[in-house]
C-alpha positions in Angstrom: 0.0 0.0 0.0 1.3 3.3 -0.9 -0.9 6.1 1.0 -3.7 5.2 3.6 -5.8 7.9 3.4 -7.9 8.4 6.1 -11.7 11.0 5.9 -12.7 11.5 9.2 -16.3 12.0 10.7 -16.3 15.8 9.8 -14.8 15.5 6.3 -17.2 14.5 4.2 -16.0 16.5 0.9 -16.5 15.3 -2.5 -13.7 17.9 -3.8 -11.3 16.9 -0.8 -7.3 17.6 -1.5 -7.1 13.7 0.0 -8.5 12.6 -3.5 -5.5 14.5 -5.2 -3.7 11.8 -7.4 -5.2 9.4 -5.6 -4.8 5.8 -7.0 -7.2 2.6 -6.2 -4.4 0.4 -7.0 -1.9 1.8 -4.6 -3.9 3.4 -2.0 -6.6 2.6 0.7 -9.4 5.3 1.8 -10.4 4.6 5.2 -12.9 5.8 8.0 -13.9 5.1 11.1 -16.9 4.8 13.9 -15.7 4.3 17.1 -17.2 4.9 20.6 -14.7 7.1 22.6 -15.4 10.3 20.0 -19.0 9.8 20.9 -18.0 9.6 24.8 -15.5 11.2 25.4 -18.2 14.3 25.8 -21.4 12.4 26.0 -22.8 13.4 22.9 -26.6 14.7 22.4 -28.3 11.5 20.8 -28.8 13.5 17.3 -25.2 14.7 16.8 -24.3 10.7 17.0 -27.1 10.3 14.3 -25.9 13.3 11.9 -22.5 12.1 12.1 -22.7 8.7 11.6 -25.2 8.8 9.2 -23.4 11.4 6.9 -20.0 9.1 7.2 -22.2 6.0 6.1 -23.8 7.7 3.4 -20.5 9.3 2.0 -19.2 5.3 2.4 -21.6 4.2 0.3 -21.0 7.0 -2.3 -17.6 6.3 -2.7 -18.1 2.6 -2.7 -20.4 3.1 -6.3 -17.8 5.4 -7.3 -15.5 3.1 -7.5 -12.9 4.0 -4.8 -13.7 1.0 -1.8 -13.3 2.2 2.0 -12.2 0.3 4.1 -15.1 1.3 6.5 -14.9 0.4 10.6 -18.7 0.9 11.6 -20.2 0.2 15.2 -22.7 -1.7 16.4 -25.7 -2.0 18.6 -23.6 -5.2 20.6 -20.2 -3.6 21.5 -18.5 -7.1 21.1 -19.0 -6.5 17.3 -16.9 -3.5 17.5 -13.3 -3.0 15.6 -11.6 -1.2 18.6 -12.9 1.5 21.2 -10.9 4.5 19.4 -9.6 6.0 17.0 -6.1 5.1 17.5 -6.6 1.7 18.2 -8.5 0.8 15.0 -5.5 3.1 13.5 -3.2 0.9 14.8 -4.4 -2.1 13.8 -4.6 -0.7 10.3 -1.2 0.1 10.0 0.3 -3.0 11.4 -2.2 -4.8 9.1 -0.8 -2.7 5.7 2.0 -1.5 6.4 1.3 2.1 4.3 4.3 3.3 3.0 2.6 6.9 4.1 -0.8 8.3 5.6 -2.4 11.1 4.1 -5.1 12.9 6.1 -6.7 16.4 5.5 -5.6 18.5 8.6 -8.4 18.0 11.5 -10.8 20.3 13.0 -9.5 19.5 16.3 -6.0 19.6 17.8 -6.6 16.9 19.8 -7.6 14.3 17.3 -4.5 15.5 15.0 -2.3 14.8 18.2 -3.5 11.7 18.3 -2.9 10.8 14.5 0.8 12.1 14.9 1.8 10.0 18.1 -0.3 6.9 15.9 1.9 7.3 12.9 5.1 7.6 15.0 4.7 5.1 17.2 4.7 3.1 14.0 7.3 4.7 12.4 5.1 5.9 9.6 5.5 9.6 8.0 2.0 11.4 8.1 1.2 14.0 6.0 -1.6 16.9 6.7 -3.1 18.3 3.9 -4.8 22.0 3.3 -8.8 22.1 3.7 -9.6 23.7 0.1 -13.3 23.8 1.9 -12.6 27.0 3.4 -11.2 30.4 1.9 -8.7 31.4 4.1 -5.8 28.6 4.9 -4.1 28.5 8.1 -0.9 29.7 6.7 -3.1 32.8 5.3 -4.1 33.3 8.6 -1.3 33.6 10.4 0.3 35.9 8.3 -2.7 38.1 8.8 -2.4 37.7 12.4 1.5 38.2 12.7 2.5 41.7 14.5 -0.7 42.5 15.6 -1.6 43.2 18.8 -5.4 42.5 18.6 -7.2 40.4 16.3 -10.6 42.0 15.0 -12.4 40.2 12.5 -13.7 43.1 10.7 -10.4 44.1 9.6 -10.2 40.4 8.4 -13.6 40.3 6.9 -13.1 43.4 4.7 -9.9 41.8 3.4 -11.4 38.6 2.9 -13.8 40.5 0.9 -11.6 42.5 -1.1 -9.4 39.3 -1.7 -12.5 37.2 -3.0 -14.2 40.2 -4.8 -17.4 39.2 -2.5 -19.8 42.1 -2.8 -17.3 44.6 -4.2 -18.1 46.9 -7.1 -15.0 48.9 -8.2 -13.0 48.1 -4.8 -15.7 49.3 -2.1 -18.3 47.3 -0.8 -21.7 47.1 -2.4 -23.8 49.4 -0.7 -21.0 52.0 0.7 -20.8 50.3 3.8 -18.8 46.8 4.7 -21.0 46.2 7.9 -24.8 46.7 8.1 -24.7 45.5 11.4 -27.1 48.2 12.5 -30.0 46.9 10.8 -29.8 43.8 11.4 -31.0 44.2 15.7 -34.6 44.3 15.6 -36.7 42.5 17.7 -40.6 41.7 16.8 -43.8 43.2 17.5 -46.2 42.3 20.2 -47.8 40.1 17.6 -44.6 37.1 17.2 -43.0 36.6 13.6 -46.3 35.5 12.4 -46.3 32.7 10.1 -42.8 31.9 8.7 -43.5 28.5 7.8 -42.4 25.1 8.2 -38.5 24.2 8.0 -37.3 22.5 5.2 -37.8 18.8 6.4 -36.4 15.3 5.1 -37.4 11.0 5.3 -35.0 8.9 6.6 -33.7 6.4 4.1 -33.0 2.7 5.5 -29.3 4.0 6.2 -30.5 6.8 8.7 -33.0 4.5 10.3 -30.7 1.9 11.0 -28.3 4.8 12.5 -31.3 6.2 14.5 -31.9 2.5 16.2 -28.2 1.4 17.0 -28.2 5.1 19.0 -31.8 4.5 21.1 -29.8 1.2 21.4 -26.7 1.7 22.1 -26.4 5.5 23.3 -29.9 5.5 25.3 -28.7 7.2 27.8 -27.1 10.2 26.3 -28.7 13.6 26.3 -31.4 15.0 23.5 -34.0 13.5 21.8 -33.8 11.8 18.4 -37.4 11.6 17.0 -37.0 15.1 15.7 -34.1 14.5 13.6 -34.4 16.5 10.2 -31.0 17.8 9.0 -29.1 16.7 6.0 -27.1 13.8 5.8 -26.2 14.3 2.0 -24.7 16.8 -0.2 -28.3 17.0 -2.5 -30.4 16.9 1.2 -28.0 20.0 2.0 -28.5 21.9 -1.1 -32.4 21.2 -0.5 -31.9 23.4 2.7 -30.0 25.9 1.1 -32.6 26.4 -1.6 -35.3 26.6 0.9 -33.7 29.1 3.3 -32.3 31.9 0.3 -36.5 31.5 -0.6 -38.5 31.5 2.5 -35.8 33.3 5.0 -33.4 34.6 3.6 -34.8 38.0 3.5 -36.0 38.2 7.5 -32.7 36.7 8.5 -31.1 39.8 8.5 -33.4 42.3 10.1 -34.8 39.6 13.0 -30.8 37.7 13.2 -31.0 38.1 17.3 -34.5 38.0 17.9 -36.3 34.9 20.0 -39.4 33.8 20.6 -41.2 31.4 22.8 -41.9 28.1 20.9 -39.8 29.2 17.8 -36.3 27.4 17.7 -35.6 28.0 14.1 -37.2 31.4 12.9 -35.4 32.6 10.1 -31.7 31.1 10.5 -30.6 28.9 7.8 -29.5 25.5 10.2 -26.5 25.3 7.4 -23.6 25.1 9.7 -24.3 21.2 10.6 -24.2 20.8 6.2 -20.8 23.2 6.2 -19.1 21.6 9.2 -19.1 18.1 7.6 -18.3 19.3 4.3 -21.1 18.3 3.0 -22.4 21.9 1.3 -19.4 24.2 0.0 -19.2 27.5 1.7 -19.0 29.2 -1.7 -22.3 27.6 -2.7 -23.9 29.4 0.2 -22.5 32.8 -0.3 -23.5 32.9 -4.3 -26.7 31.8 -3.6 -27.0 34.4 -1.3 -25.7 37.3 -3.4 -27.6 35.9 -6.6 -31.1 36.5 -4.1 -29.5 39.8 -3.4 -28.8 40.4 -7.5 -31.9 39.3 -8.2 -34.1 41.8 -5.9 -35.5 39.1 -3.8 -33.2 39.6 -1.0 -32.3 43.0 0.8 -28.8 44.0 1.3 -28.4 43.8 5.1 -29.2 40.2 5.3 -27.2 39.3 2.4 -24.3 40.9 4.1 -25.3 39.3 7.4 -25.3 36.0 6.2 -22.2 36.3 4.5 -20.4 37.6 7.3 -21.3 34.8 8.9 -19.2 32.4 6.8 -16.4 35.0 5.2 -16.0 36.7 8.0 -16.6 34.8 11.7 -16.4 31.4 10.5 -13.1 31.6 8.4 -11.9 34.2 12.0 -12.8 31.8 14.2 -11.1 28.8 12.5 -8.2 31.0 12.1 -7.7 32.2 16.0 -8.0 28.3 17.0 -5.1 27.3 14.8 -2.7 30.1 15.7 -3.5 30.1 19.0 -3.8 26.1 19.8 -2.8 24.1 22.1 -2.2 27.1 24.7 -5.8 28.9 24.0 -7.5 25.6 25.4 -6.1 26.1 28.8 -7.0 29.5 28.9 -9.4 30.9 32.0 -8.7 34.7 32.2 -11.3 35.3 35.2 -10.2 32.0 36.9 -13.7 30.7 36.9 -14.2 26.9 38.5 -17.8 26.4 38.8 -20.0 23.7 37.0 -22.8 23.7 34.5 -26.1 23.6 36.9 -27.9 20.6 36.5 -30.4 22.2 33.7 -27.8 22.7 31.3 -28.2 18.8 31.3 -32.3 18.8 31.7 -33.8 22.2 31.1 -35.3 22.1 34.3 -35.7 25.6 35.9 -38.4 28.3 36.3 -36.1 30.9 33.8 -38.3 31.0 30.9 -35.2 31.9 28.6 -33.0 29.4 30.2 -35.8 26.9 29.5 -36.7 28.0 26.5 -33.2 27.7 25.1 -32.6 24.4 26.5 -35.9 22.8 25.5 -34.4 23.9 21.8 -31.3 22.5 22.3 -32.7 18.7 23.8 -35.0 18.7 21.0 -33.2 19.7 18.4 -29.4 19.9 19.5 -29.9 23.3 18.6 -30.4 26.9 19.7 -29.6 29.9 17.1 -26.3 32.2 18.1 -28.4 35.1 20.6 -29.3 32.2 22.7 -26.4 30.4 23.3 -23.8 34.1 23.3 -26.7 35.7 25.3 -28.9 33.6 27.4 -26.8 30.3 27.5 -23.5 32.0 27.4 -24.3 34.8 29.3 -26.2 32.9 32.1 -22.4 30.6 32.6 -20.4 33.1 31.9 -21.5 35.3 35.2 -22.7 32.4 37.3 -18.9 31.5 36.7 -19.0 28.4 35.1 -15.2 26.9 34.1 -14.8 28.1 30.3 -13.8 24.7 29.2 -16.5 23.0 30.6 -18.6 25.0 29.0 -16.9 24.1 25.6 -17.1 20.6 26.6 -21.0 21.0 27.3 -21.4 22.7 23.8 -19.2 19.9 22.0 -22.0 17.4 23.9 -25.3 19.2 22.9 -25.0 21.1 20.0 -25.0 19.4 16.1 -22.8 21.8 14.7 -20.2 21.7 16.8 -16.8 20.7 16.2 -13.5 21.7 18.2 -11.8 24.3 15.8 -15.6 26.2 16.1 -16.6 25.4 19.0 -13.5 26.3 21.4 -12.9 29.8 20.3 -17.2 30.8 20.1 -17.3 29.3 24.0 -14.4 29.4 26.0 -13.4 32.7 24.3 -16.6 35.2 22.6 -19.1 33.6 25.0 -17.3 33.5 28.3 -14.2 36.0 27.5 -11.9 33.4 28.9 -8.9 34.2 26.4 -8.9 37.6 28.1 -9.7 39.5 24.8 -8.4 37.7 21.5 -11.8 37.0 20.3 -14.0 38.9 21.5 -12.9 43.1 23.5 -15.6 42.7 26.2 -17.4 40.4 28.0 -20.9 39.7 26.3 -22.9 39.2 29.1 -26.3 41.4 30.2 -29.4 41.5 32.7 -32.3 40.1 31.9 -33.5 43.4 30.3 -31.6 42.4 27.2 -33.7 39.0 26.9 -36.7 41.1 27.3 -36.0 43.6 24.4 -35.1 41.0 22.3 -38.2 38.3 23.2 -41.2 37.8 24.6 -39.8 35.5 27.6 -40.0 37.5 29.8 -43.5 37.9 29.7 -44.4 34.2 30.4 -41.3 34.1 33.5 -41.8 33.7 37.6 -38.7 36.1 37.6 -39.2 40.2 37.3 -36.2 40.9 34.9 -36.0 44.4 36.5 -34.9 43.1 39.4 -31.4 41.7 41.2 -32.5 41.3 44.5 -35.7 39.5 46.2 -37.8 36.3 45.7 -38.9 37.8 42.4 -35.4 38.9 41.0 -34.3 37.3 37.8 -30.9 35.2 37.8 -29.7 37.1 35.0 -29.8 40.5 36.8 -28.3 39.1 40.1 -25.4 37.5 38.5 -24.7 40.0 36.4 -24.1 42.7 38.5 -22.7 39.9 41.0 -20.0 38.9 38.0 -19.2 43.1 37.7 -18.5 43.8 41.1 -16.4 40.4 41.6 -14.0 41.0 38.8 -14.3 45.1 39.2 -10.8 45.9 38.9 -10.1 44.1 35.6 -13.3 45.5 33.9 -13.1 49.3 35.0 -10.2 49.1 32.8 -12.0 48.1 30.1 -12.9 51.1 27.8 -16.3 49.7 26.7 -17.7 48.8 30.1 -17.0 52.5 31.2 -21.1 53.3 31.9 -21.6 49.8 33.3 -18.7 50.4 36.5 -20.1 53.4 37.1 -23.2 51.9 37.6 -21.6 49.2 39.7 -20.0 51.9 41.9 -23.5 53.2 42.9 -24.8 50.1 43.6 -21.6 49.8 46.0 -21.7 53.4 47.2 -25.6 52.5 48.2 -24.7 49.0 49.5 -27.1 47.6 47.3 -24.3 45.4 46.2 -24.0 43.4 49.3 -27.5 41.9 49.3 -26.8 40.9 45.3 -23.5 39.1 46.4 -25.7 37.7 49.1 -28.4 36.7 46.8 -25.9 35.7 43.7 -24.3 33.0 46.8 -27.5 31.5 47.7 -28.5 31.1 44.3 -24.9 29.3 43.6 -25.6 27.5 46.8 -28.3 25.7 45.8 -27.6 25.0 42.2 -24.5 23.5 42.8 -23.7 19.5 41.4 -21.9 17.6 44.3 
């Protein structure tokens, strides 16, 4: 065997660099099931069905294609297994083949290309990491772009990414006159709801997905989520489907009602493409063209064309690129020295907060909640309770579909609970609960009096927000954009106010605690 080339769960791309002279007669593709990537966080029941149905389906394409895998699947009976991880089927591979060489497309997580690297040399096998042509901006790009500053911001990287890809240029400025229309893309809705916005593009289950969806209510019963609700793409042509659907039905509200919520709505008018884009299985590029054909067209206004392309162009390809240049260090990185755990409804969604339920009854159903609920319910909820940053990566990892490592890592432990100090994100994005209540109707329908930080009726969000100020008061009152919100902290110490919301803030700790 000359190259073993290995596609792992989250590289499902029919245009992959591993395919790159590759030769049936000389080389081997291979993939992988294997229970400690499901375990090692205990993954929400519908990730484990996304992902092992998209790597089975991809198998199968291949396989008619004409270029076998040699294909390690799980089963319901554990006894039937290959190995229990990834670098013991590996292993057994290599000593099996004896590959001249491995070829792998570099991971989306340090960790697993780690573990590839101490594989290969402990066999004494050269490995070689190739470039992911599925995003615009490769690492090496990246870190040039990064070298000599002293800050990162992404909108000086979106507006080159832009420029460099002619995306919504016209002459060398941006379409419009203005590279961000951020502004217009805040509002929240009436006292009427969003109205009717229609049912979500929706798929069967073919007898591949079925037989994925029983080995997990098998095998994985007790892992978090539910499955029945399953209803994301497991294909490139499913993907596309989804696509299509969102640049027609929601495309044009995404923009103006982006960080709105609603009780009972989990979807609204966000697209759900990032599961498709994070296995590879719907090209970024497709997404953006579609987009700015809508907007070409007349059938889409600029500010949520822009939006949405931000999205990918700018924060995904920023985000990727911060975990690469700042990996493995970044993972141990807890700038307030926060210890606590996730309370239990993190796990269950059991708790009187009407936004903290809401959100999670999303996320169990449909291992999903869109980016204002986990940065500013979710997020903001963990972040000033003081939850440890990584385990609050580690819960995301568990419950959300979309997430993998290189994503994940820097949107938690770094915009959502500020614990690289800064390189993501220039202030801690947290609130009281007067932010959930302009942007939702929660509120309404909650126990909890969002106004208020002390008493039986005060919300959580208030107490631990002004709570999280005062406790790390010296660092922030440093910070330029908190300015109003210290001074507001100092009255509430000057009237000794503040006392009875530590007080309050403790109890709360208290008796949400895990032992």
């Amino acid at each position: 065997m000359r190259h073993l080339l290995l596609i792992l769960g989250d590289q499902l791309d029919r245009n992959s660099a591993l395919f790159d002279g590759y030769d049936p007669d000389k080389d081997q593709l291979w993939m992988a099931e294997n229970d400690h990537e499901i375990t090692y966080v205990p993954s929400h029941k519908q990730r484990i069905v996304l992902f092992l149905s998209a790597m089975r389906h991809f198998r199968d394409e291949l396989n008619d294609a004409g270029r076998p895998v040699q294909y390690h699947q799980l089963y319901a009976d554990k006894r039937k297994d290959s190995g229990k991880s990834f670098g013991e089927l590996l292993s057994q591979t290599i000593k099996k083949e004896k590959p001249e060489a491995i070829r792998v497309v570099l991971p989306g997580d340090y960790r697993v290309k780690q573990l590839l690297e101490e594989t290969a040399a402990k066999h004494d096998v050269p490995i070689d990491f190739l470039p992911d042509v599925h995003f615009y901006c490769t690492v090496n790009e990246f870190h040039k772009f990064a070298k000599g500053r002293k800050s990162l911001l992404m909108e000086t990287f979106y507006r080159q990414m832009r420029k460099k890809h002619d995306i919504l240029m016209r002459e060398g400025k941006p379409v419009g006159g203005t590279w961000n229309y951020d502004h217009d893309n805040r509002e929240s809705f009436s006292k009427e709801g969003p109205g009717d916005i229609g049912r979500p593009t929706s798929f069967s289950h073919d007898a591949l997905t079925q037989e994925v969806i029983q080995l997990v209510e098998e095998r994985f019963a007790d892992h978090p989520g539910e499955v029945d609700s399953f209803n994301l793409p497991v294909t490139p042509g499913q993907a596309r489907r989804m696509l299509s659907g969102f640049i027609k039905y929601h495309l044009t509200g995404f923009g103006k009602y982006e960080d709105a919520m609603w009780t009972d709505e989990p979807f609204l008018h966000h697209s759900r493409l990032s599961t498709s884009m994070n296995l590879k299985l719907l090209d970024p590029r497709e997404c953006v063209s579609a987009a700015i054909e809508a907007y070409q067209e007349g059938t889409a206004p600029l500010a949520s064309v822009e939006g949405f392309v931000r999205q990918i162009i700018g924060w995904r390809e920023f985000i990727r690129g911060v975990y690469w240049t700042q990996m493995p260090e970044y993972a141990q990185k807890n700038h307030f020295d926060h210890q606590a755990e996730l309370p239990s409804f993190f796990w269950d969604g059991k708790t009187d907060m009407q936004c903290i339920r809401q959100s999670m009854s999303h996320v169990l159903k449909y291992g999903y909640a869109h980016h204002i609920q986990r940065l500013m319910v979710l997020g903001n909820f963990s972040l000033t309770y003081g939850v440890h940053p990584y385990k609050f990566h580690a819960w995301h990892m568990a419950m959300y579909l979309d997430a993998v490592d290189w994503v994940s890592l820097p949107n938690t432990l770094g915009m959502s609970q500020h614990g690289d100090g800064g390189i993501v994100g220039t202030k801690p994005y947290c609130s009281t609960g007067n932010y959930v209540d302009k942007m939702s109707n929660f509120c309404k329908g909650c126990v909890y009096n969002h106004k208020k930080a002390v008493g039986a009726e005060a919300c959580p969000l208030t107490t631990f927000y002004w709570d999280f100020l005062d406790r790390h008061f010296d660092e922030l009152q440093s910070n330029s954009r908190m300015k109003l919100q210290m001074k507001h902290v100092e009255r509430k110490r000057n009237s000794g106010e503040i006392e009875d919301i530590r007080s309050q803030a403790n109890k709360l700790r208290q008796d949400w605690s895990i032992d």
